[in-house]
C-alpha positions in Angstrom: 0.0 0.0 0.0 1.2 3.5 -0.9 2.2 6.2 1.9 0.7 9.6 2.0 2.0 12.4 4.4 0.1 16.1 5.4 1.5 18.7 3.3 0.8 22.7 3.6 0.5 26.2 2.0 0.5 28.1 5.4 2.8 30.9 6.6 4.4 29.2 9.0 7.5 26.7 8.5 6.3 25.1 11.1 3.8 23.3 9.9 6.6 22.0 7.1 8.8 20.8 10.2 6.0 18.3 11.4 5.7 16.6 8.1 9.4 16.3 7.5 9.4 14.7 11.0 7.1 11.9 9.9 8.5 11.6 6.6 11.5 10.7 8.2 9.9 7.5 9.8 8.9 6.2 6.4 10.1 4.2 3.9 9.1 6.5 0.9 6.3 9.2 0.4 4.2 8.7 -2.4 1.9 11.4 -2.3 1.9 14.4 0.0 -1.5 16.1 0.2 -2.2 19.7 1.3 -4.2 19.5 4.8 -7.0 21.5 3.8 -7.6 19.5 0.3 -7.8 16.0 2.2 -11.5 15.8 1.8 -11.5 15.8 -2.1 -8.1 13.7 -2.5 -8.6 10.9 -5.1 -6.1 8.0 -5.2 -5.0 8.0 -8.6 -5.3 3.9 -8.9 -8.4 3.4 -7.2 -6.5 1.9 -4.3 -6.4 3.4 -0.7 -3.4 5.0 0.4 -2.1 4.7 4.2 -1.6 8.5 5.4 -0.2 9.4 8.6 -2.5 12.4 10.0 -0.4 14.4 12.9 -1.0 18.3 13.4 -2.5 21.2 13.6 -6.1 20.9 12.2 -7.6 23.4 10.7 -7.9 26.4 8.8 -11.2 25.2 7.0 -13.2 22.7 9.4 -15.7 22.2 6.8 -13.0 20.2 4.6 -13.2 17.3 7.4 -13.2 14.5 7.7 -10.3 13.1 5.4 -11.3 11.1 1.7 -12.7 7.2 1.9 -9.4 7.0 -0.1 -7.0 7.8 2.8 -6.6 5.2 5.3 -5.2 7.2 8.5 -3.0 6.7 10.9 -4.2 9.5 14.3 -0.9 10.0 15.6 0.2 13.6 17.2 -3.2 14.9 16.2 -4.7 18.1 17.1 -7.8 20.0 16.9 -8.0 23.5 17.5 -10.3 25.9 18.6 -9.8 28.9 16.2 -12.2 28.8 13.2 -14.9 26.8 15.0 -13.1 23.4 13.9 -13.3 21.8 17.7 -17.3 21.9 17.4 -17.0 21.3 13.7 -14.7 18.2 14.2 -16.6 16.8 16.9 -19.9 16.4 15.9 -21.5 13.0 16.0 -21.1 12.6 12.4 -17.2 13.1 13.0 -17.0 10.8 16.3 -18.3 7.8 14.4 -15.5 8.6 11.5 -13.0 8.4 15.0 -14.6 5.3 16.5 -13.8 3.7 13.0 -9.7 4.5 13.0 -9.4 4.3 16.6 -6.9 5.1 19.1 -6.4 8.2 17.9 -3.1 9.5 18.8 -3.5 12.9 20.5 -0.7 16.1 20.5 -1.4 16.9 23.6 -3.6 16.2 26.6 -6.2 18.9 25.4 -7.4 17.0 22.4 -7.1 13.5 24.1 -9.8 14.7 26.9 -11.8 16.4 24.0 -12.2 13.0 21.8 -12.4 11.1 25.3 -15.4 13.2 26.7 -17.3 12.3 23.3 -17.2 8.4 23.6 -13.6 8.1 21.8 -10.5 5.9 22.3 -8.1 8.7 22.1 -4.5 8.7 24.3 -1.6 11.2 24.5 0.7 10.3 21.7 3.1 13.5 21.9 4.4 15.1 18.8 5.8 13.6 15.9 9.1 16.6 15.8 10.0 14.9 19.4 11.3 12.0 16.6 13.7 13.9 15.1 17.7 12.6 16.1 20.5 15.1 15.6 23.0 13.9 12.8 25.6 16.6 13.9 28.5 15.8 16.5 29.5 19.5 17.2 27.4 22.5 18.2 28.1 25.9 17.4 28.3 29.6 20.0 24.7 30.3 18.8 22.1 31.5 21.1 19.2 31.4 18.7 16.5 33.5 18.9 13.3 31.7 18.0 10.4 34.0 17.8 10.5 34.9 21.1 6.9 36.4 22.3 6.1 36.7 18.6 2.3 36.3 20.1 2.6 40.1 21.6 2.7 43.4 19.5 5.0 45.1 19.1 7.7 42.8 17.5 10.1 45.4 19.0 8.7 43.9 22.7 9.6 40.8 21.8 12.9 41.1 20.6 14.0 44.2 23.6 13.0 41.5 26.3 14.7 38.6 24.5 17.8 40.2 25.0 17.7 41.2 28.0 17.8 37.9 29.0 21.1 37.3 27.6 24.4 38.6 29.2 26.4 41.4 27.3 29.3 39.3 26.6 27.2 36.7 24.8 25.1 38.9 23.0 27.5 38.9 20.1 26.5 35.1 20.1 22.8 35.9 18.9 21.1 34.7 15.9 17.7 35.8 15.1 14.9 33.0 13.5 11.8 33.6 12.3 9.0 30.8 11.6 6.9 33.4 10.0 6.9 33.7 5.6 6.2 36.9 4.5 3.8 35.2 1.6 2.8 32.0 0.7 4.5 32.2 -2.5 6.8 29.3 -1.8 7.0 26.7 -4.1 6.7 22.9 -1.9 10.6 22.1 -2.7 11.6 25.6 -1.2 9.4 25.0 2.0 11.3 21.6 2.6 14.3 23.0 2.2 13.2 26.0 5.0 12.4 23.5 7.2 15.8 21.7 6.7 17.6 24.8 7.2 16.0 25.3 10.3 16.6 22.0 11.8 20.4 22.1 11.3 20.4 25.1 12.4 18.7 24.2 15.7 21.4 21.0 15.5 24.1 22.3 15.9 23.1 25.7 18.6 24.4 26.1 22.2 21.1 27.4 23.1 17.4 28.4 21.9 14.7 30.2 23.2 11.4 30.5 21.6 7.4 31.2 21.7 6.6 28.8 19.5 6.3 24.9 20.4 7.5 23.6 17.0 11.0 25.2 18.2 10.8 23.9 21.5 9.8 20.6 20.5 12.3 19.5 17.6 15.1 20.9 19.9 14.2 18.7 22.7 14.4 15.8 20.1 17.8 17.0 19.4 19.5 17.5 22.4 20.0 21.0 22.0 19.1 23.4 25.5 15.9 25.2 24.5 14.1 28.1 27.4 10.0 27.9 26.2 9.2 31.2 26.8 5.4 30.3 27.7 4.0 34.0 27.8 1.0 36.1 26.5 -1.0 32.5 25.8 -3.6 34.0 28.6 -6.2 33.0 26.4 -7.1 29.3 26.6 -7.7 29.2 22.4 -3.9 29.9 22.7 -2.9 27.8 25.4 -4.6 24.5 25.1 -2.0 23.2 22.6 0.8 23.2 25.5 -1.4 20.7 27.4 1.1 18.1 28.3 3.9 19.4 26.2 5.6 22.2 28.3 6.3 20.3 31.1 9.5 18.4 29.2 11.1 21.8 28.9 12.5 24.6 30.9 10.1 27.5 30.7 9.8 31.4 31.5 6.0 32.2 32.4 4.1 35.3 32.5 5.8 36.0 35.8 9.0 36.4 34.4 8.0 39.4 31.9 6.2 42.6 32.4 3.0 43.6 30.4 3.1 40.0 28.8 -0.3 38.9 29.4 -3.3 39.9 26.8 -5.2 42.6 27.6 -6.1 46.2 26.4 -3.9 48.1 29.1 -0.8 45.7 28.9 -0.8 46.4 25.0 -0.9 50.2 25.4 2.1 50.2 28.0 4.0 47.6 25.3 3.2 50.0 22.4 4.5 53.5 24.1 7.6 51.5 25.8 6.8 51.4 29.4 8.2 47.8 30.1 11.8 49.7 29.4 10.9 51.0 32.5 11.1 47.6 34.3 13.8 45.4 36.1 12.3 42.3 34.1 13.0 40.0 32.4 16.7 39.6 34.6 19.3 38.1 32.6 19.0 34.0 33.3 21.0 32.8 35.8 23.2 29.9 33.8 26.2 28.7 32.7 26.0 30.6 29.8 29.3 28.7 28.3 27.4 25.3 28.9 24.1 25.6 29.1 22.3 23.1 31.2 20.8 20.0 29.3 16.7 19.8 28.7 15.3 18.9 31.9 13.4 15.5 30.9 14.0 12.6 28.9 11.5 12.2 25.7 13.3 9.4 24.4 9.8 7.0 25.6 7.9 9.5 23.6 9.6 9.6 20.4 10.0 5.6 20.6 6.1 5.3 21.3 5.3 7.8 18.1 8.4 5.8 15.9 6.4 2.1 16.7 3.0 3.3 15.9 4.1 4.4 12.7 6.4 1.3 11.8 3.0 -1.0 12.9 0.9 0.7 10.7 3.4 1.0 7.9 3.9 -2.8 8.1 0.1 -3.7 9.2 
């Protein structure tokens, strides 16, 4: 049977890293399908194809559930709550198309007690980037900057606190990452590529901090130091993704920053500069020469995710 992975048109790389995680459990890729467009894929032989399903889902709700054609595999699967797709994606209609390709492999804890509260076998699978194993044997001086409180306007907040966090003698050790395109007008080869970049770059750095998960994630997988900064997600549309993710990482909270948290007044102060004003965020007491190694061990994890998706392969 022929192997189908998620593919994307998004503005965030991302999105690219999580498929070039599971594409990297397979034996070959024969067709890669864009996430939205699963609903009308046709298998070009008549034949179902096995597709492994992990990520973010979705942009377009009504596009669900997946083609008779695909045969999936739930694993690191998530449903959000922008867009109306966790009421859209768990009607009763939708439940019985779960019951039929149960367990279904959940991201994080959020989703598993969403699917289990309607009557479905779901557990906590993890996330398919926590697979990815480092093929470099040196790292770098890099301190990489990895959209740090991207979620928080101004940019300019972001990046003035970010530093701050960093001593003045390794400040000349900063490199600055973004997950963000500007446009969509990437062709699928040059997203790949992105999303290669950015993993070797993430191989081979003394240290990352980040907003976003699919930093913090990969770089756990790859044994490279990573600080979560796990502020401004006030919001619980924001925040239920981190459900049972966070916890394997060192993180910097709310309490850490000032003005971080979402609301009207903490904006205004951000946008005329009054957190300049404050003591926070204190540079982080470490040893900034060898940062300390990622607190928990996802090895059971990524070995958990790596056998469903050899069963199912083989099965």
């Amino acid at each position: 049977m022929k192997l189908g992975v998620v593919s994307y048109t998004t503005l965030n790389v991302g999105d690219e890293i999580q498929s070039l995680a599971v594409k990297r459990l397979l034996p070959h890729v024969d067709f890669e399908v864009d996430r939205e467009k699963l609903h009308e894929w046709k298998s070009p032989d008549g034949e179902k194809a096995k597709f492994v399903l992990n990520g973010w889902y979705m942009e377009k709700p009504d596009h669900w559930p997946p083609s008779e054609d695909i045969k999936p595999l739930f694993i690191s699967f998530h449903i959000s709550h922008e867009f109306g797709a966790a009421e859209k994606m768990t009607t009763p209609e939708m439940i019985e198309y779960y019951k039929k390709h149960e367990p279904i492999g959940c991201r994080d804890m959020h989703t598993t007690n969403l699917l289990k509260s309607k009557g479905v076998d779901a557990y906590f699978s993890g996330c398919a980037t926590l697979t990815f194993e480092n093929k470099f044997s040196e790292r770098n001086e890099e301190i990489i900057m990895a959209d740090p409180l991207f979620n928080l306007w101004p940019y300019s907040y972001g990046k003035y606190c970010a530093e701050k966090l960093v001593p003045e003698d390794q400040k000349k050790n900063i490199r600055w990452i973004t997950h963000r395109r500007p446009s969509r007008n990437r062709s699928h080869e040059e997203r790949v590529k992105d999303a290669e970049k950015i993993i070797e770059a993430y191989s081979k750095a003394k240290l990352v901090f980040t907003s976003r998960i699919h930093v913090a994630l990969p770089c756990l997988a790859l044994g490279t130091p990573v600080i979560f900064i796990n502020a401004g997600y006030n919001s619980k549309n924001l925040s239920n993704r981190f459900e049972g993710l966070v916890g394997n990482m060192r993180t910097l909270s709310d309490d850490d920053f000032t003005y971080s948290r979402k609301n009207l007044v903490n904006l205004f102060a951000r946008t005329i500069g009054l957190h300049k004003l404050s003591d926070k965020p204190k540079v982080l007491d470490i040893d900034w020469n060898n940062p300390p190694d990622n607190p928990i061990d996802i090895s059971p994890i990524a070995d958990g995710i790596r056998t469903k998706v050899k069963n199912f392969v083989k099965g």
